[in-house]
C-alpha positions in Angstrom: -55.0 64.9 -40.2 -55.1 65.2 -44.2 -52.0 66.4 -46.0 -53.5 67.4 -49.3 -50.3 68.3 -50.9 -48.7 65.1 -50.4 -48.3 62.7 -54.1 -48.6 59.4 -53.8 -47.4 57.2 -56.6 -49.0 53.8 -56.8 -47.7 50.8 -59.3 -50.0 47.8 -59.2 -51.9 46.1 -61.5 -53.9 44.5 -59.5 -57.2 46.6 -59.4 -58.7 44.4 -56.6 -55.8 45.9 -54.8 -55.6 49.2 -56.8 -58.9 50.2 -56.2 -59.4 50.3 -52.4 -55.7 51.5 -51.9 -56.3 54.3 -54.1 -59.8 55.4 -52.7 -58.6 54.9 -49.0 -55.5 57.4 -50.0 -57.8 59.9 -51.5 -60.1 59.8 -47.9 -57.3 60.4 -46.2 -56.6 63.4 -47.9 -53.5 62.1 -50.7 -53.2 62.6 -54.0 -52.9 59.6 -55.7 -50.9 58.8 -59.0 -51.4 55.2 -60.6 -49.3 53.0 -62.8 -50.4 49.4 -64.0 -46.6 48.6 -65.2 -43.1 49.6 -64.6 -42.7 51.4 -67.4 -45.7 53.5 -66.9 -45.0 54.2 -63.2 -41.3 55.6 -64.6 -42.7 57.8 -66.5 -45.0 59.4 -64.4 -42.1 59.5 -61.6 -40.1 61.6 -63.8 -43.1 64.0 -65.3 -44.4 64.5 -61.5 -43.8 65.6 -58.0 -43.7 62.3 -56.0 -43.4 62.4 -52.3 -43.7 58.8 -51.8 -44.0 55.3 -54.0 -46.2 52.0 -53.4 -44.4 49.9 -55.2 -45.4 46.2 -56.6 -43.1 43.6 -56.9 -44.4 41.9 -59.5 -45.2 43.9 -62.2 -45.8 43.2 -66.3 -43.0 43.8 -68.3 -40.6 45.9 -66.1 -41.0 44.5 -62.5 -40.7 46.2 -59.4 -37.0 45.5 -58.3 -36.0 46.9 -61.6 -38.1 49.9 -61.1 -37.0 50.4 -57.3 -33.2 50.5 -58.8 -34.1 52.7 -61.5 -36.0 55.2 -59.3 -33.0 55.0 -56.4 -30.8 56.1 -58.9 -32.4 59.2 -59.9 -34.0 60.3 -56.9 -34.4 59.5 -52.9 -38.3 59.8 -52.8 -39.5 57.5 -49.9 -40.5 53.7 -51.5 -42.7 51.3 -50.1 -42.4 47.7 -51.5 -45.2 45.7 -51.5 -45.4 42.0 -52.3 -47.1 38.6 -51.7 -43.7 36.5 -51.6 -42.7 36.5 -47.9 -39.5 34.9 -48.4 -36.6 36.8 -46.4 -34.4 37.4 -49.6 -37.1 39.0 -51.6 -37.5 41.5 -48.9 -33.6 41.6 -48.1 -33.6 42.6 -52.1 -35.9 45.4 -52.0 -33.9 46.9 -49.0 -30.8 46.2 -50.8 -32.2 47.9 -54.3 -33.1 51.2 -51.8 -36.7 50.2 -50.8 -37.0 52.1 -47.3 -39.7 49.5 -46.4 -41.9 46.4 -47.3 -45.4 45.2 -46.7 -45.9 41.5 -47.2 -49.7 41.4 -48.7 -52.2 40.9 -47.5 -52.2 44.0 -45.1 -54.6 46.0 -43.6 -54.8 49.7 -45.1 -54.2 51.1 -41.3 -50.8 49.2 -40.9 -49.7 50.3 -44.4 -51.2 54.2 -43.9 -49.3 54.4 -40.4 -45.8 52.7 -42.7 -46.8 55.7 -45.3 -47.0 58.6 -43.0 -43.9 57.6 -40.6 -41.9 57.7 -43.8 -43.3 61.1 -44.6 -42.6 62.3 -41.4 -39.1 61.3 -41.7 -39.0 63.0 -45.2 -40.5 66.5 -44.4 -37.0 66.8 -41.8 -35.3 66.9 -45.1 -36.9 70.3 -46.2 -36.5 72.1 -42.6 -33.6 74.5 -41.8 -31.4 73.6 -38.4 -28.4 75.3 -36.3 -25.1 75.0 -37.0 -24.4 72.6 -34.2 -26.5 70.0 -35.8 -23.7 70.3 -38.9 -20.8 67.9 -39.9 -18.2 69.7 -41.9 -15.5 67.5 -43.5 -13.7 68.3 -46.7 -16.5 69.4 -48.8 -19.1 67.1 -47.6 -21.8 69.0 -45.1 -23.9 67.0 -43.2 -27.2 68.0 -41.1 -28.3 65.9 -38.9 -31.1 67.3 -37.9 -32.5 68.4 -40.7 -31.3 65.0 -42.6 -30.0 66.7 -45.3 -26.6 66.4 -46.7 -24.1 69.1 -49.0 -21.0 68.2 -51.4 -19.3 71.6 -52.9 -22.5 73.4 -51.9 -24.7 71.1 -53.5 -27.4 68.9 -52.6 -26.6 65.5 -52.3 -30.1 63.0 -52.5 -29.5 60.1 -49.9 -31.6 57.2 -49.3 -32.5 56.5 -45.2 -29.8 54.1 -44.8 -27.3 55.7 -46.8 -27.4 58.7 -44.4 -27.3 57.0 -41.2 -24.2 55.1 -42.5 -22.5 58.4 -43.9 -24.1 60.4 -40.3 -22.3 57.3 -38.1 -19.3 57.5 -40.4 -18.9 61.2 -40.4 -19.8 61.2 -36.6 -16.0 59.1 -36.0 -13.9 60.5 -38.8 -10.5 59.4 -38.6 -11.6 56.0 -36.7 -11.0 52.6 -38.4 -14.9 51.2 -37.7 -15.5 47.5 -37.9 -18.0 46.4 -40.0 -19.9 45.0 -37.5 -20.2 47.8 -35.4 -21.2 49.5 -38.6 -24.2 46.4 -39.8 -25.5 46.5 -35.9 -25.4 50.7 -35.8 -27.2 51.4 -39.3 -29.1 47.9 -39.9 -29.7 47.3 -36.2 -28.6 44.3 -34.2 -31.7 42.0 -35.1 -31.1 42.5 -38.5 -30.4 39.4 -40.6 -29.5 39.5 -44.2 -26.2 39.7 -46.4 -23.3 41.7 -44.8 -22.4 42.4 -48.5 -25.3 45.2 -48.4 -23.1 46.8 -46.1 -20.3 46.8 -48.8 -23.0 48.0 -52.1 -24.2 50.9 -49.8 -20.3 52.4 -49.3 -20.5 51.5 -52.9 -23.1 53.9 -53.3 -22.2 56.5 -51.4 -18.9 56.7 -52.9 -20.5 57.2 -56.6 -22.5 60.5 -55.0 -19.7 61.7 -52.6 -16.3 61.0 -54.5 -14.6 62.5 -57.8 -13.4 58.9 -58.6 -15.1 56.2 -56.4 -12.5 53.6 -57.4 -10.0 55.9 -56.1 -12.2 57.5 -53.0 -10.9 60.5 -51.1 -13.4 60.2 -48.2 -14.3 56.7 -47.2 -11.4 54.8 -47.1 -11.7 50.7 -47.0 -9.6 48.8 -44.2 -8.8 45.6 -45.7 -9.9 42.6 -43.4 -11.7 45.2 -40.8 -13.9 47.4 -42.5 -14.4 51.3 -43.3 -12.6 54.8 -42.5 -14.2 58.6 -43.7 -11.3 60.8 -43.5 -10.7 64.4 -44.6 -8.4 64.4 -47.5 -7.3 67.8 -46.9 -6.1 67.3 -43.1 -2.1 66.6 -42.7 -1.2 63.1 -42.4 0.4 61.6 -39.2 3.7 61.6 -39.1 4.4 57.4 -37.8 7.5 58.2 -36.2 
């Protein structure tokens, strides 16, 4: 199945791995957008339609990390990390910086196609309309589930994979205290090993696209010593007595 309206974005200056990327893309029906630097592969993210990123790590001049952070903060197109160093805190890195996945090279171009067009799948939900039922209403926020798409005073709100299944989750038990290992096992998954403090840079970022003052935040409220509360700030407080 060829999906000749999908962009691909490819930055990596390795033509020996360019090359054959970029020709097996195009077979498959992509169109396919290349960068040899950081700089360059900015650039041509901001001038074009990109529905997905193959990103290199190591890059000249502005490296891939750099890039992944530059290109999370300005948009939530899906971004593929791909690197030689197999070490777990390069990849933990990537995820952290708002990489949705890695491949550790060398990989075979069926692996990484099947990585491509999952992530595309899971991006096209984003554009599709869904019932009410499938809605979380709280304050201003609106939340679709199904449609994995998510509203703040009627406006879009760009969220990265993770950052929506922690806001969904959240959202899903407003007004409940949740620890924040329940919350590391339910969004990261219970294999997952890496730094809980990802845990705390991803509430970190939600709060910058969801609050009017993220030092001060309305919504997700920190429990000191346990871990994280979303509550409606317009809802009466509890009387303690």
């Amino acid at each position: 199945m060829r999906d000749p309206a999908l962009t691909i974005l490819l930055v990596e200056d390795d033509p020996n791995i360019a090359e054959p990327l970029i020709f097996g893309l195009q077979q498959e029906g992509f169109r396919v957008l290349h960068a040899t630097d950081g700089l360059q592969g900015l650039k041509i993210a901001r001038a074009e339609r990109i529905d997905l990123v193959l990103l290199d790590v190591i890059l000249p001049g502005m490296d891939g990390f750099t890039l992944c952070r530059m290109l999370r903060r300005e948009s939530a197109v899906p971004i593929i990390m791909l690197t030689a160093r197999s070490q777990e805190m390069d990849r933990v890195m990537g995820l952290e910086l708002g990489a949705d996945d890695y491949v550790v090279k060398p990989f075979s171009f069926r692996e990484l196609l099947a990585r491509v067009r999952a992530l595309l799948r899971r991006r096209a939900l984003d554009r599709g309309d869904t019932p009410a039922s499938d809605q979380l209403r709280i304050g201003e926020i609106i939340l679709d589930r199904a449609a994995r798409r998510v509203w703040r005073r009627g406006l879009p709100v760009e969220l990265t994979q993770r950052e929506f299944e922690l806001l969904r989750l959240l959202m899903e038990n407003a007004g409940k205290a949740m620890s924040r290992h329940e919350l590391l096992d339910r969004v990261w998954g219970e294999n997952w090993v890496g730094d809980p403090r990802t845990l705390d840079v991803h509430i970190h970022w939600l709060r910058e696209k969801l609050e009017d003052d993220p030092s001060s935040p309305r919504y997700i409220q920190t429990i000191r010593g346990y871990g994280y509360r979303f509550v409606d700030p317009g809802a009466p407080t509890p009387d303690p007595s």
